[in-house]
C-alpha positions as CSV (number, residue, x, y, z in Angstrom):
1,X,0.0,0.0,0.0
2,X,2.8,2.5,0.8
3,X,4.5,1.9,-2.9
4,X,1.0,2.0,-4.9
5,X,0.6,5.7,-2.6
6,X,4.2,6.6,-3.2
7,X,4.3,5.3,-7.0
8,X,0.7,8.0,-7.4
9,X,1.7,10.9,-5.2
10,X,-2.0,10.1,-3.4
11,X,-3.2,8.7,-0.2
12,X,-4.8,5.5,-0.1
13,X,-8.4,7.3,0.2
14,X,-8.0,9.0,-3.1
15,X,-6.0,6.4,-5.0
16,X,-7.6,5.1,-8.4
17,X,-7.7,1.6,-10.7
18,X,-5.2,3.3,-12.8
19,X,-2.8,4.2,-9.7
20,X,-3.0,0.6,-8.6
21,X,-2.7,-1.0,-12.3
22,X,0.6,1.5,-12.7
23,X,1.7,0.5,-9.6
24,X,1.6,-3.0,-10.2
25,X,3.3,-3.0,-13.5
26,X,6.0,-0.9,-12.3
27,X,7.2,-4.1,-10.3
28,X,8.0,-7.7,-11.8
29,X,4.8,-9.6,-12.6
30,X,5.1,-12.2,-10.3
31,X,5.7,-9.8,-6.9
32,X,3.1,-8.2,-7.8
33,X,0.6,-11.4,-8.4
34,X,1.5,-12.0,-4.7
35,X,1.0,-9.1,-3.6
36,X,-2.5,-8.4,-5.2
37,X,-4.6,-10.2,-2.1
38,X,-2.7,-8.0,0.5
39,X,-2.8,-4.9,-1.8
40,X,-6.6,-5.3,-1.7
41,X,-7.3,-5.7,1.9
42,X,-5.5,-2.4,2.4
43,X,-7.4,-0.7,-0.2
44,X,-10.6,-1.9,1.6
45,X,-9.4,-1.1,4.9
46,X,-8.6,2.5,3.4
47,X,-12.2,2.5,2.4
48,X,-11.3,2.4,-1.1
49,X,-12.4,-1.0,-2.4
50,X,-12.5,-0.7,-5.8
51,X,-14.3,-3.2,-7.6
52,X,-14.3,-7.3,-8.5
53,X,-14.4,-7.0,-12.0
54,X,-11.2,-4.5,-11.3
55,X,-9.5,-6.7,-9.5
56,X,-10.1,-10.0,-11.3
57,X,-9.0,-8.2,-14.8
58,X,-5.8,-7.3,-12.6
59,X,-5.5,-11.0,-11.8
60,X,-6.1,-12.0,-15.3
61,X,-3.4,-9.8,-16.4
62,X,-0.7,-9.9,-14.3
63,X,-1.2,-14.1,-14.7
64,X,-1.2,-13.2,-18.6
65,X,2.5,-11.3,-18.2
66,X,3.6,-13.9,-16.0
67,X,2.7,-16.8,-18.3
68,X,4.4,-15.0,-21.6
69,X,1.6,-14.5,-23.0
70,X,0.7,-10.9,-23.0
71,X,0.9,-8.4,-26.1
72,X,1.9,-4.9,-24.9
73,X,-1.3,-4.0,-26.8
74,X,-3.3,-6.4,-24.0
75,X,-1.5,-4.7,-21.1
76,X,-2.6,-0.8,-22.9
77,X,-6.0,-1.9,-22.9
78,X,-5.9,-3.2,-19.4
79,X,-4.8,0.0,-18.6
80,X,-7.0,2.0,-20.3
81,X,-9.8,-0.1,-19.0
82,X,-9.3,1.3,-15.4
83,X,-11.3,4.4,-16.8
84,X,-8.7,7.4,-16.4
85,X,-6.5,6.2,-18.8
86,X,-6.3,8.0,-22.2
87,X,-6.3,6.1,-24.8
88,X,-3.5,5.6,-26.6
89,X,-4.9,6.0,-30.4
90,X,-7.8,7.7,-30.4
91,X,-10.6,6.5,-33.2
92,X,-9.5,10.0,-34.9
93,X,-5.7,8.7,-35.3
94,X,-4.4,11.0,-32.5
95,X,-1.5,9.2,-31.0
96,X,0.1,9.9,-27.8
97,X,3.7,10.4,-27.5
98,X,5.0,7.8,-25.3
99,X,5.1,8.8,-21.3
100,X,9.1,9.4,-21.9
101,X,9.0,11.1,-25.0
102,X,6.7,13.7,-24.0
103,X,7.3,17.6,-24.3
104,X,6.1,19.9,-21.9
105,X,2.8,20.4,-23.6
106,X,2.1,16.6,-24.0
107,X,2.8,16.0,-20.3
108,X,0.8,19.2,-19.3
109,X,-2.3,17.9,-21.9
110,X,-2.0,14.4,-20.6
111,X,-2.4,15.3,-16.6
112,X,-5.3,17.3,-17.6
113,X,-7.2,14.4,-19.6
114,X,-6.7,12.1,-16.7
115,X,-8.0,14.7,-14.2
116,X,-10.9,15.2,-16.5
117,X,-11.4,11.4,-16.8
118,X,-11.5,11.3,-13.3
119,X,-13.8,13.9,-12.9
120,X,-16.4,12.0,-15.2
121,X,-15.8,8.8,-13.3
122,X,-17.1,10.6,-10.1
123,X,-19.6,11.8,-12.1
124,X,-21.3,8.3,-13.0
125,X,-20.2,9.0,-16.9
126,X,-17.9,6.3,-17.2
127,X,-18.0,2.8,-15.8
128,X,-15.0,0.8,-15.2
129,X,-16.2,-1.5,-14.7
130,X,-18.2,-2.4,-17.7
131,X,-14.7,-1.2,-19.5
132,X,-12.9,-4.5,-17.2
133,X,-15.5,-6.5,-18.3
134,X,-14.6,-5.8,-22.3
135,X,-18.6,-3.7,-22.8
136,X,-18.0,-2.4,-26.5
137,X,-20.6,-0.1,-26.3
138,X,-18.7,1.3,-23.1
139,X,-15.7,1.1,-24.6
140,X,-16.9,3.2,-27.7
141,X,-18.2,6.0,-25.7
142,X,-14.9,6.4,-23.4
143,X,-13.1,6.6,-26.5
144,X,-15.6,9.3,-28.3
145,X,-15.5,11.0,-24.7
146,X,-11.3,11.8,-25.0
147,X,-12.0,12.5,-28.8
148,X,-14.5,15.2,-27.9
149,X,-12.1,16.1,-25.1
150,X,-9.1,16.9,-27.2
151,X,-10.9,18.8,-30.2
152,X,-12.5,21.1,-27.5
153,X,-10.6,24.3,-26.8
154,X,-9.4,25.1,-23.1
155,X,-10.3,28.4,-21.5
156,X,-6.7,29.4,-22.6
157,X,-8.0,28.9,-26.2
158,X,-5.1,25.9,-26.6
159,X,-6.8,22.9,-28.5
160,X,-5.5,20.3,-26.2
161,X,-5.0,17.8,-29.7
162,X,-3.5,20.3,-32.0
163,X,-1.1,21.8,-28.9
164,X,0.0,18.3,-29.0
165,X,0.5,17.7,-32.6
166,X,2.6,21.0,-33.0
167,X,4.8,20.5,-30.3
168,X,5.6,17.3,-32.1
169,X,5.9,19.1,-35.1
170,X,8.4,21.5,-33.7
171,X,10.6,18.7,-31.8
172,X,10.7,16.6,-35.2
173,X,11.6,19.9,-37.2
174,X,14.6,20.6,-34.4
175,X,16.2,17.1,-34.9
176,X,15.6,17.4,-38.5
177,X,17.4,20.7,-38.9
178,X,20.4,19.4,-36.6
179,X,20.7,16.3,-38.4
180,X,20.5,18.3,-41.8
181,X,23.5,20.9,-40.0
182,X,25.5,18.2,-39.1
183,X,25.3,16.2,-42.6
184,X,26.1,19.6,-44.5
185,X,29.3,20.2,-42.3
186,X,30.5,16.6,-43.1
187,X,29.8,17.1,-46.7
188,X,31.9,20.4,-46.8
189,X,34.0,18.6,-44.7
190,X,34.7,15.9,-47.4
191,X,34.7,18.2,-50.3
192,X,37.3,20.1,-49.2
193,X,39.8,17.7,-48.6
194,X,39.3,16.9,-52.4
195,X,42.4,17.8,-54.3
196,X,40.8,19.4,-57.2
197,X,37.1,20.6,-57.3
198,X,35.1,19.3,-60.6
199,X,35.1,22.2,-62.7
200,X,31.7,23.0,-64.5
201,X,30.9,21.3,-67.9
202,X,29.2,24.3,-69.8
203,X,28.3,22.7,-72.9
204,X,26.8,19.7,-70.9
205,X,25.0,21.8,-68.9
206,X,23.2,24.1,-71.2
207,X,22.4,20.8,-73.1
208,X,21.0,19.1,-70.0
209,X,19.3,22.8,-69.3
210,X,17.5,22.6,-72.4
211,X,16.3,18.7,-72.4
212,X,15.2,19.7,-68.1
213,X,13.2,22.8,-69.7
214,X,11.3,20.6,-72.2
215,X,10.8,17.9,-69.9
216,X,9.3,20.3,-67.4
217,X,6.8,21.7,-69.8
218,X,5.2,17.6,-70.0
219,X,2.3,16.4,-68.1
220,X,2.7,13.0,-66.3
221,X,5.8,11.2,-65.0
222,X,8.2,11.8,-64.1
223,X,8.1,15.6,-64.9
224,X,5.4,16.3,-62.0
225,X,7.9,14.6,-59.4
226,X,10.8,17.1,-60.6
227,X,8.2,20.1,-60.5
228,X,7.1,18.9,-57.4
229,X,10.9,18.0,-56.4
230,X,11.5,21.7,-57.0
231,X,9.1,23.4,-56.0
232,X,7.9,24.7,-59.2
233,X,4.0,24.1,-58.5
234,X,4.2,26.9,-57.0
235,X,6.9,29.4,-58.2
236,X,8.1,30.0,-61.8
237,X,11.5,27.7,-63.2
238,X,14.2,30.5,-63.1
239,X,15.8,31.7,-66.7
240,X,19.2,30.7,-65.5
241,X,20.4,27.3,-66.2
242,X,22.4,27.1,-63.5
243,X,19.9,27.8,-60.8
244,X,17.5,25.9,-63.0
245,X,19.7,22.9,-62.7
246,X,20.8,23.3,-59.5
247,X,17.4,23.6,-58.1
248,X,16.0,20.8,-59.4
249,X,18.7,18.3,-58.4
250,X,19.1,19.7,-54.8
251,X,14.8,18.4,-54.9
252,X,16.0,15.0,-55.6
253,X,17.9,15.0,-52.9
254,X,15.1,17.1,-50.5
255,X,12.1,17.2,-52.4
256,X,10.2,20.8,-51.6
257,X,6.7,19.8,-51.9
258,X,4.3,17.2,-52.7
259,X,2.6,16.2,-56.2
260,X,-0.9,18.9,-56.4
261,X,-3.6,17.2,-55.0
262,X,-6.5,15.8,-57.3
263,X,-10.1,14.5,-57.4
264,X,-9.0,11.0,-56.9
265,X,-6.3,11.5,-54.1
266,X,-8.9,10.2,-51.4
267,X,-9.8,7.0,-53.1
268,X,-6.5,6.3,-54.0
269,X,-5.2,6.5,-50.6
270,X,-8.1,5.1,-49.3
271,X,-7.5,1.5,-51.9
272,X,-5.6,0.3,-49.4
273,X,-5.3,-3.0,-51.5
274,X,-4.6,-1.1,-54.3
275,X,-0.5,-0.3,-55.9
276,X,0.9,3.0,-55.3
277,X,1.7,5.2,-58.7
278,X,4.9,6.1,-59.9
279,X,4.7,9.6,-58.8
280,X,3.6,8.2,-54.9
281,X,6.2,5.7,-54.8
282,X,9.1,7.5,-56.4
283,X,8.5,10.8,-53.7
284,X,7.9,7.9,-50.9
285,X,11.3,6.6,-51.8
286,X,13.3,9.9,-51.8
287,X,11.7,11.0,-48.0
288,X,12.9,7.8,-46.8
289,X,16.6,8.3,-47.5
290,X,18.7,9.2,-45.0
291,X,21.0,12.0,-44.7
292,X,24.0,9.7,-44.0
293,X,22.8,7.8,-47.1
294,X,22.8,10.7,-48.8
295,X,26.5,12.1,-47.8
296,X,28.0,8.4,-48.0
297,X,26.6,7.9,-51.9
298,X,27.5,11.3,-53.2
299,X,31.1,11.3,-51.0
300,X,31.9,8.5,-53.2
301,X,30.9,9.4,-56.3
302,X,32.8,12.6,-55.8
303,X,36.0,11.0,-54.8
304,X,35.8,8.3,-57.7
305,X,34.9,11.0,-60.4
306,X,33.3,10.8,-63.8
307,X,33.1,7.3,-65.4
308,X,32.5,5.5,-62.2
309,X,29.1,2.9,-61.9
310,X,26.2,4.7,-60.2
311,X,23.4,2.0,-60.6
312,X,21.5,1.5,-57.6
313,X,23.2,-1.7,-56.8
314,X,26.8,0.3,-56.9
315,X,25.2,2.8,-54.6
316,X,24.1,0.5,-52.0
317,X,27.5,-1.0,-51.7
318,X,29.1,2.2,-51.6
319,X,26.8,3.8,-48.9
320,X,27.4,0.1,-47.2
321,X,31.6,0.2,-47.7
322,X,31.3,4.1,-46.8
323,X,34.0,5.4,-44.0
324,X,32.3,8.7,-43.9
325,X,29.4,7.6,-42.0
326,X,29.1,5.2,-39.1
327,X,27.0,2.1,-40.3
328,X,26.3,-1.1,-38.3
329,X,26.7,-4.5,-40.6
330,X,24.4,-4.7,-43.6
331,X,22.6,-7.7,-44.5
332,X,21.6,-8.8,-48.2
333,X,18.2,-7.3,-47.2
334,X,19.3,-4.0,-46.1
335,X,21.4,-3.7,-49.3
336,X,18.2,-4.6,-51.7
337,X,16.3,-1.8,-49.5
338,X,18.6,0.7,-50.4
339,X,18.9,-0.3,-53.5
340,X,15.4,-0.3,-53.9
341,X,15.2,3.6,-52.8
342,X,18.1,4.5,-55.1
343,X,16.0,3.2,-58.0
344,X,14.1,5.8,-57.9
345,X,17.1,8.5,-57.6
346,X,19.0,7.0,-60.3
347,X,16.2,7.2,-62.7
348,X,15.7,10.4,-62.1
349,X,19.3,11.5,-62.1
350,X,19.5,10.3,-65.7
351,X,16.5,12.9,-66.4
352,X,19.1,15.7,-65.1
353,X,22.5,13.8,-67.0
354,X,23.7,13.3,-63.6
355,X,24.3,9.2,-65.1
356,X,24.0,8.5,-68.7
357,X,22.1,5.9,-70.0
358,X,24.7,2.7,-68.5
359,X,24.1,4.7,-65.2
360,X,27.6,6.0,-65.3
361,X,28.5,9.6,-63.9
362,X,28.9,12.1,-66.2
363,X,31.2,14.8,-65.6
364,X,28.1,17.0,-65.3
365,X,27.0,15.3,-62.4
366,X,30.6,15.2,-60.7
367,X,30.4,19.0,-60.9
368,X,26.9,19.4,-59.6
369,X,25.5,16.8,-57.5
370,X,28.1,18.0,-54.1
371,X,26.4,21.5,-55.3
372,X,22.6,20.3,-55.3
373,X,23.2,18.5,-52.0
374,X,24.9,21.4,-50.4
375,X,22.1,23.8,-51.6
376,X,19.4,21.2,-50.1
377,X,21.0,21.3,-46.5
378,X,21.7,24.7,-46.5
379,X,18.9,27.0,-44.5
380,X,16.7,28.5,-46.6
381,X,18.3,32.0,-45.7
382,X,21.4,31.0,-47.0
């Protein structure tokens, strides 16, 4: 009784199912299956009994954990079934962080949807223990209650869901922006140690210019993906074909925006049994690259110049070989996944010359693909 009090910051008069059911996880299964008959005499001597069906489901899981058996899905609903937990996907797709990866604002929105659970407990608006017992109906209205909960706005005006969501935003923005800082000092790192830099091709580039311009002007694949790449859906291709160039290849590498969205977008996404088009899957395949990916494959190229192999298979074994990045073994499936991804950027790199048709490098690309990456990790007000 004095850890379950200690473990909730509560006496034993005000402790809840959820205090107890925290309590008793936070200790190894089997102490706390012994445990459970002393745990609730005390609560009933406290005057806080509790329930049967909330103390049978305890019984029922703990002997679950103990036995191997348990999914940590089981043990959440257990949880949640006490009637102050929140649920931890709502039927809206809001998702809690987990309780150690929480920001100030998640923590602060958390605390206040269990005291507000709480409140509607005492209230006679949930019942545990018709949750214990596995009651969809009751089960369906706890969950539309905390759905309600989060979309209404506190007297501060904060919309307890969207405070949540942009504070994840935020944190996932900061560690992107480091990660991208970091990969753009290693790649200037690298570039000048280089004994000669690449000098530009002219004539290759004002060819490769003028094939990008006219390719740009088409409908379809894959000149949406580039537009999109670049961020030309919504600003103009500039006149020089430098920056033209340039711009484009630096999307590859950190596409600016997404294809425009049309009639069909929602039936597409919503075929879940359905294959994803080459626009989707080629832009799903260049977000999931990584930045050390990135700075390992072009490093390489860099160093090996104009004539070397850039097929995707080459650039999975060079990201894999790379000393530029730190990399735990590869297996032969992590190899065909990056391989996989890379089809998508060498197909498109031959669009911008970077690889002529044997998925060589040109001496175009040598030149410019160091450029495009730097230009993608660089902050915008650079």
């Amino acid at each position: 009784m004095d850890f379950v009090c200690a473990h909730a910051g509560r006496p034993a008069s005000a402790i809840t199912r959820r205090d107890v059911a925290r309590a008793l996880l936070a200790v190894p299964s089997g102490v706390a299956l012994v445990a459970l008959p002393d745990l609730r005499r005390a609560m009933m001597s406290a005057g806080n009994p509790l329930s049967l069906p909330f103390w049978e489901s305890a019984k029922a899981t703990l002997s679950s954990i103990e036995a191997g058996v348990a999914t940590v899905g089981d043990v959440q609903r257990w949880v949640e079934s006490t009637g102050t937990e929140p649920v931890l996907m709502t039927p809206g797709y809001f998702v809690w962080p987990e309780e150690d990866e929480r920001g100030p604002v998640a923590t602060e929105m958390f605390a206040r949807l269990v005291a507000y659970l709480e409140e509607r407990v005492e209230a006679g608006e949930i019942d545990p223990d018709a949750l214990a017992t596995g009651d969809r109906d009751a089960r369906a209205a706890y969950e539309e209650l905390q759905e309600r909960w989060l979309g209404t706005p506190l007297p501060d005006g904060r919309v307890p869901g969207f405070a949540v969501s942009d504070e994840q935003d935020e944190e996932l923005f900061a560690a992107w922006d480091e990660e991208e800082a970091f990969a753009l000092s290693e790649l200037r790192r690298i570039l000048a140690e280089l004994p000669k830099p690449p000098v530009l091709p002219a004539a290759e580039l004002a060819a490769a210019a003028a094939r990008l311009r006219a390719l740009l002007a088409m409908p379809g694949y894959p000149a949406n993906v580039l537009r999109a790449c670049a961020g030309f859906d919504d600003r103009p291709m500039p006149d020089d074909d430098v920056e033209l160039w340039l711009t484009v290849a630096a999307g590859v590498a950190g596409p600016v925006s997404d294809l425009s969205e049309g009639e069909d977008v929602l039936e597409e996404f919503a075929d879940l049994d359905g294959e994803l088009s080459d626009e989707d899957a080629t832009l799903a395949n260049l977000c999931a690259i990584q930045h050390a990916d990135w700075l390992a494959g072009v490093a390489a190229l860099v160093r090996l110049g104009p004539g070397v192999l850039a097929s995707p298979e080459r650039m999975a074994r060079l990201i894999a070989e790379s000393e530029d990045i730190e990399i735990d073994d590869q297996d032969a499936d992590d190899l065909d996944a990056t391989e996989g991804l890379f089809e998508s950027v060498v197909s498109l790199w031959r669009h911008l010359g970077i690889v002529d048709r044997d998925e060589v490098l040109t001496p175009l690309g040598w030149w410019g693909l160091p450029k495009a990456l730097e230009r993608a990790w660089s902050p915008a007000t650079d």
